[in-house]
N, C-alpha and C positions, 0 to 999 in steps of 0.2 A: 752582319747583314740583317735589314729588315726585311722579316720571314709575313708580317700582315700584308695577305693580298693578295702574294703570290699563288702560283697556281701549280701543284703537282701531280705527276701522277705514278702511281704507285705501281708495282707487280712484282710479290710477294708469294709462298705457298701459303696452304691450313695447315700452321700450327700450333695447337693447343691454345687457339682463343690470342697468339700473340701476335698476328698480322691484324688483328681489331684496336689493339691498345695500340698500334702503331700508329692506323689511322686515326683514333682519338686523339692521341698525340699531336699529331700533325693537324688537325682542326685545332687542335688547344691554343696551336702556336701562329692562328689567326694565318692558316694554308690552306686554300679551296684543294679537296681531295678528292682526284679520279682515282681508282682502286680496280684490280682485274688482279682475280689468282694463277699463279703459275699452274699450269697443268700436268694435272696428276693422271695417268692411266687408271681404271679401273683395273682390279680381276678380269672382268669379260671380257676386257681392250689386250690385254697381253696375252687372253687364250686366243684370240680371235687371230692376231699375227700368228698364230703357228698354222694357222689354215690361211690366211690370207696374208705374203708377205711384208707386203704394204700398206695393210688397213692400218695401223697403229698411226704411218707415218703421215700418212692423208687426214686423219683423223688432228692429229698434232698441227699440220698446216695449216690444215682449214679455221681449226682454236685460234691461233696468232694471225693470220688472216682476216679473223675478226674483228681483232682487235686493231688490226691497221688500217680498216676498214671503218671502225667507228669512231674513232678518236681524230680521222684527217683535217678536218676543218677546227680542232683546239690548238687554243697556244698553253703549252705549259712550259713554267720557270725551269721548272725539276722534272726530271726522269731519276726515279731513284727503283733501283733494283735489290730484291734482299733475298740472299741462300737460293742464287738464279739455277739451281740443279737441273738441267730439262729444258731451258730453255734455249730455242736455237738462234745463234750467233747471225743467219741471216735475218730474223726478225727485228733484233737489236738494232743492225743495221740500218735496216729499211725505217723502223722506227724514227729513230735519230737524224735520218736524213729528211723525213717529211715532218722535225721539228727540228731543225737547225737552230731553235731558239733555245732550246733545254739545254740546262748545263743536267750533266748523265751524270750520275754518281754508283756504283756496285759498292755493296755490305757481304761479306761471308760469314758467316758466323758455324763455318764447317772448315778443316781445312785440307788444303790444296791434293792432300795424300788419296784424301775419299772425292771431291771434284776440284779439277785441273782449270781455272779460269786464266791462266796467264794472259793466254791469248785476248783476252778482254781489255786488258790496261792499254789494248791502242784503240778500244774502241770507248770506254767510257771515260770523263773527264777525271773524277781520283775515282779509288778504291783505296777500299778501307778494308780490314781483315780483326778477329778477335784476336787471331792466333798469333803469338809472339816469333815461332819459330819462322814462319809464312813473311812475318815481317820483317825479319833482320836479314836472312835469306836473300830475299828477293824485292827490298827497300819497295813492299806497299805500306801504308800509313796502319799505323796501328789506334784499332779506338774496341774499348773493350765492350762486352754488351751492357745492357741498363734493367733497373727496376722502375716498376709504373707507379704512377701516386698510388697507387691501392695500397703498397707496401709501407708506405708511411701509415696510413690507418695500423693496420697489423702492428705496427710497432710500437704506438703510441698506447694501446690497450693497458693500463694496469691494474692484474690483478695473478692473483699469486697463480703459478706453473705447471702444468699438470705434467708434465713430460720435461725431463733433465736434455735428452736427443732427443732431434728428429731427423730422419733419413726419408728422404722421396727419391724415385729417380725410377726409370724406362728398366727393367729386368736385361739381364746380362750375366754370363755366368760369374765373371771377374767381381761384380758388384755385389753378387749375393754370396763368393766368399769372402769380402770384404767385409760386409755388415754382420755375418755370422761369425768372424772371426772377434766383432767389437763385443755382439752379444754374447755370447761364450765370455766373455770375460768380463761383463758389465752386469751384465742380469741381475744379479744379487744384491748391485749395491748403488743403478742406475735407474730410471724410468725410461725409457728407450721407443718411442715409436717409428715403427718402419713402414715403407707405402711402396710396393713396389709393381710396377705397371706392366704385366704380357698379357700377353690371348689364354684362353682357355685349355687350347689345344698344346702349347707350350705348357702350360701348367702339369697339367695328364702326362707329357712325356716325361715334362724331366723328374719327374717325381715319380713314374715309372722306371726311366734312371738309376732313381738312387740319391737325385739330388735334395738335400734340405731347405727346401721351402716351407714355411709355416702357413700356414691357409688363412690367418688370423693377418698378415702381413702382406695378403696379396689381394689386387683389384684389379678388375677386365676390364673397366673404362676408363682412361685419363680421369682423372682426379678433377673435378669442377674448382675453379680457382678460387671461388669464393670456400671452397672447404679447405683448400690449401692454405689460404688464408688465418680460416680459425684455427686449422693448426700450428701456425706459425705466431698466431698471437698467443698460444698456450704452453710455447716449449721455450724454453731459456737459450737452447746452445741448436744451432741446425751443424748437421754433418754432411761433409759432401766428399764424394769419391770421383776421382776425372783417373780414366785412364789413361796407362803409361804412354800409349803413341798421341796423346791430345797436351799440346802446350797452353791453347787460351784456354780461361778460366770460364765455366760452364755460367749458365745463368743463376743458376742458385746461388751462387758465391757475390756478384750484385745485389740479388734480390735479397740476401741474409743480410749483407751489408746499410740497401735500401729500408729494412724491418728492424735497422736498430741492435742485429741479433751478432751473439757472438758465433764465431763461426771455427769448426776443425775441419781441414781438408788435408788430405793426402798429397795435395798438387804441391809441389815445391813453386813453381813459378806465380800463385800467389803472395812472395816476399817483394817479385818484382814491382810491386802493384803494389801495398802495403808492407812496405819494410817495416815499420817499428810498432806496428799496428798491437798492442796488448789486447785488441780482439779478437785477433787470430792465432790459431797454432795450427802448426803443420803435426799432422800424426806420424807417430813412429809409434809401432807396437811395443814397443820393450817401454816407452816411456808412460805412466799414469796421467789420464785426462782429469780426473778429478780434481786436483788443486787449479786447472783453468776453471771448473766450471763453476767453482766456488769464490771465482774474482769475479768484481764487479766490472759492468761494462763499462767504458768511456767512450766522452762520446768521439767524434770526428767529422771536426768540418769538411774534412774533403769527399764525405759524403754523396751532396750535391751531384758530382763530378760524373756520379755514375746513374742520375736521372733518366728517363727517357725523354726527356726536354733537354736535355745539354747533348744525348745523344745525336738527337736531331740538328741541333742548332750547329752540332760540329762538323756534322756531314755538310751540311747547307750550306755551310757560311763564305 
């Protein structure tokens, strides 16, 4: 389908700068973009319901009220919805009835264990899910997430590596003994950079705990993507850790893919996706990474596949 001209609109949450590359995207691909964030409560919104039982929820209505409210007199192509956590099923509703013309599309890129959207598949026209389990289950379309052109810059960069690993990812206790467990074993004979994202006040506790965090490997703010970037154009191999109740493959595992890079993950259900792929290996402790990290990359046409323009163009089409 040609995507010039048409007209969407979007409603997404804030995260990490990836509901922007979204809409970039979607201008890229010659689509006028209305845009409205899904709503997030404050702190003071969820203390305020403990005194008021209903402010949270008048507050909520009134949000998406607005929104049906501003948008009545637009036509758009597309309703496309993405990681809809929050939002409530009568606005969808109402939405779509006073644009009979939208074809609805829902994206999860969470799955079904942590939010329940079932009930959605008789309200929007497909749904698409990351998660492999989510899909074979309960036959929604499976379309896995994507990396933005920025990732190609990062990849194309040659010049020699400063870093053998790299690991980024949101603090979890699972995750930082996973990476402590690689370092323990790599330190001496690896370059290993670690980025690992919580609050402050998590830091203080679990490290009053007991727990081994290194203070050299930890950061209070989301990681600016343009630094995530220069790091990924300076390490040879990215590592990624997906925990055991998550079957889709996280965005770093795209985005390594999108940057050219070779990639170790833990996830088994990455074979599904890349069977014979000599860029990947799955980890197993008992086995040495080293003789991966010392093969050259190759490349792979089916690269492409996981753009955030073929993302788009799949949901759309």
């Amino acid at each position: 389908m040609e995507l010039k001209g048409k007209t969407v609109f979007l409603l997404a949450p804030k995260f990490y700068g990836y509901e922007n590359r979204i809409v970039a995207a979607l201008k890229e691909e010659g689509l006028d973009v209305a845009f409205e964030y899904i709503y997030k409560p404050s702190r003071a919104e969820r203390y305020m319901t403990k005194i008021h039982k209903n402010y949270l929820s008048r507050q909520i209505k009134g949000y998406y009220d607005g929104i049906i409210s501003k948008y009545t007199h637009y036509h758009f192509d597309f309703f496309l919805v993405v990681d809809g956590k929050g939002v409530p099923g009568a606005f969808l509703q109402e939405f779509l009835l006073n644009h009979p013309e939208s074809r609805s599309v829902y994206y999860s890129w969470d799955s079904l264990q942590y939010f329940d959207y079932l009930s959605w598949l008789k309200i929007f026209s497909r749904v698409f899910t990351f998660d492999y389990k989510d899909s074979k289950e309960y036959g929604i379309e499976y379309l896995p997430l994507f990396y933005s052109p920025e990732l190609e810059t990062a990849g194309n960069i040659k010049e020699e590596k400063k870093y053998d690993l790299l690991f980024i990812a949101s603090y979890k206790e699972s995750r930082l003994d996973f990476i402590n467990s690689v370092v323990d074993k790599y330190q001496n004979s690896l370059k290993i950079k670690v980025v690992l994202f919580l609050s402050i006040y998590r830091f203080i506790i679990d490290r009053i705990r007991g727990k081994r965090i290194r203070r050299e490997d930890v950061v209070f703010r989301p990681l600016p993507f343009e630094s995530y970037l220069d790091l990924l154009s300076k390490t040879k191999v990215v590592l990624d850790y997906t925990a055991a109740t998550q079957t889709g493959l996280p965005m770093r595992i795209p985005e390594a893919i999108g940057a050219r890079k070779k990639l170790i993950t833990n996830n088994e259900n990455v074979r599904q996706e890349f069977d014979t792929s000599s860029n990947i290996l799955v980890y197993k402790e008992y086995e040495d990474i080293r003789p991966f990290l010392e093969s050259e990359y190759t490349e792979m046409p089916e690269r492409i596949k996981y753009s955030i323009s073929s993302w788009i163009r799949t949901m759309l089409s």
